[in-house]
C-alpha positions, -999 to +999 in steps of 0.1 A: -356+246+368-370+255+339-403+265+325-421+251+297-450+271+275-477+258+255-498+284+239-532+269+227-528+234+233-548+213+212-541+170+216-548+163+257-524+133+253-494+157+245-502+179+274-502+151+302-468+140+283-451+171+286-467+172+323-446+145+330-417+161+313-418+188+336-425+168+366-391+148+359-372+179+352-387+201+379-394+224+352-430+244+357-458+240+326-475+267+318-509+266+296-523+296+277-555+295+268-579+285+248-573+247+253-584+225+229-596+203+258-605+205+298-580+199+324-606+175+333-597+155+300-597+118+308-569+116+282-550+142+298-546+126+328-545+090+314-512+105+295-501+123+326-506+094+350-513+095+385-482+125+380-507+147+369-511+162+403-479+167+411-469+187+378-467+224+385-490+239+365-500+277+356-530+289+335-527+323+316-554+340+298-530+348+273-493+350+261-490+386+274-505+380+304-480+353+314-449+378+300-467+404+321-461+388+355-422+376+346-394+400+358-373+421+337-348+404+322-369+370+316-354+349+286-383+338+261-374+310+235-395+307+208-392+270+193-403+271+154-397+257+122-390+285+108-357+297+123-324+283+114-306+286+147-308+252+161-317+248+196-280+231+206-268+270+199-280+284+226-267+288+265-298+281+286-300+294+316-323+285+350-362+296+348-353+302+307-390+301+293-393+271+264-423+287+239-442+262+223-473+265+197-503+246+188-496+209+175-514+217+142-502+256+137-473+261+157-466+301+169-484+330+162-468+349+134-464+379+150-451+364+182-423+354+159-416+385+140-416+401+173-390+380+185-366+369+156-332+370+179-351+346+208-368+319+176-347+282+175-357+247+160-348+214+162-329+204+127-351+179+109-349+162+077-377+143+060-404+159+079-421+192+082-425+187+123-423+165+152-450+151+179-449+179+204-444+163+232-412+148+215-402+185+203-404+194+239-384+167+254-354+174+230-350+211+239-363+208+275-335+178+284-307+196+266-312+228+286-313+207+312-279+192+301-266+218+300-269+229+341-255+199+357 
């Protein structure tokens, strides 16, 4: 349904979270590399249960690479603190690409400036950021709200 990014991974416990995610939502996980851990990661799989195995995943090399094999017309969003368009704004639509960064870093910086119209956040007070897998399971369920 739709597909969920993480570029540079770095907490295995996350990952096999927002594995599970995915698997519920038939949504497709996508890692770029590097990975701050193995796919072998006892942690990782601990987190993902024995769904692990089930959740459609893709490896990229890199951000481009992934972008690189998409269609024309693929929508990127690029989930940031540093946007003000909240993430309830937007219209997603079916095999919409959910960007996420690195748990202690977020997104590149020039993956942002290079894509200011496609960067939304999740409104937050009191805090400068939220667990990543929690960050993904707001946007990813509300996009999926919004298809049924």
């Amino acid at each position: 349904m739709f597909n969920v990014v993480l570029i540079e991974p770095e907490i295995p416990p996350n990952t096999g979270n927002i594995g599970r995610l995915c698997l519920a939502t038939r949504s497709t996980l996508h890692l770029v590399k590097p990975l701050g851990f193995s796919l072998d990661d006892r942690e990782l799989k601990r987190a993902g249960l024995d769904y692990w195995n089930e959740v459609r995943l893709q490896l990229w090399d890199s951000f481009d690479a992934l972008r690189n094999a998409q269609p024309a017309g693929t929508r990127y969003f690029f989930l940031t603190t540093k946007s003000k368009r909240p993430y309830y704004e937007v219209r997603f639509q079916k095999d919409d690409f959910l960007v996420f960064g690195r748990e202690t870093k977020g997104l590149p910086e020039d993956l942002l400036a290079a894509n200011p119209d496609n960067c939304i956040t999740i409104p937050m007070h009191g805090t400068r950021s939220l667990n990543l897998a929690t960050a993904v399971a707001i946007v990813l369920f509300e996009a999926v709200r919004q298809q049924r």
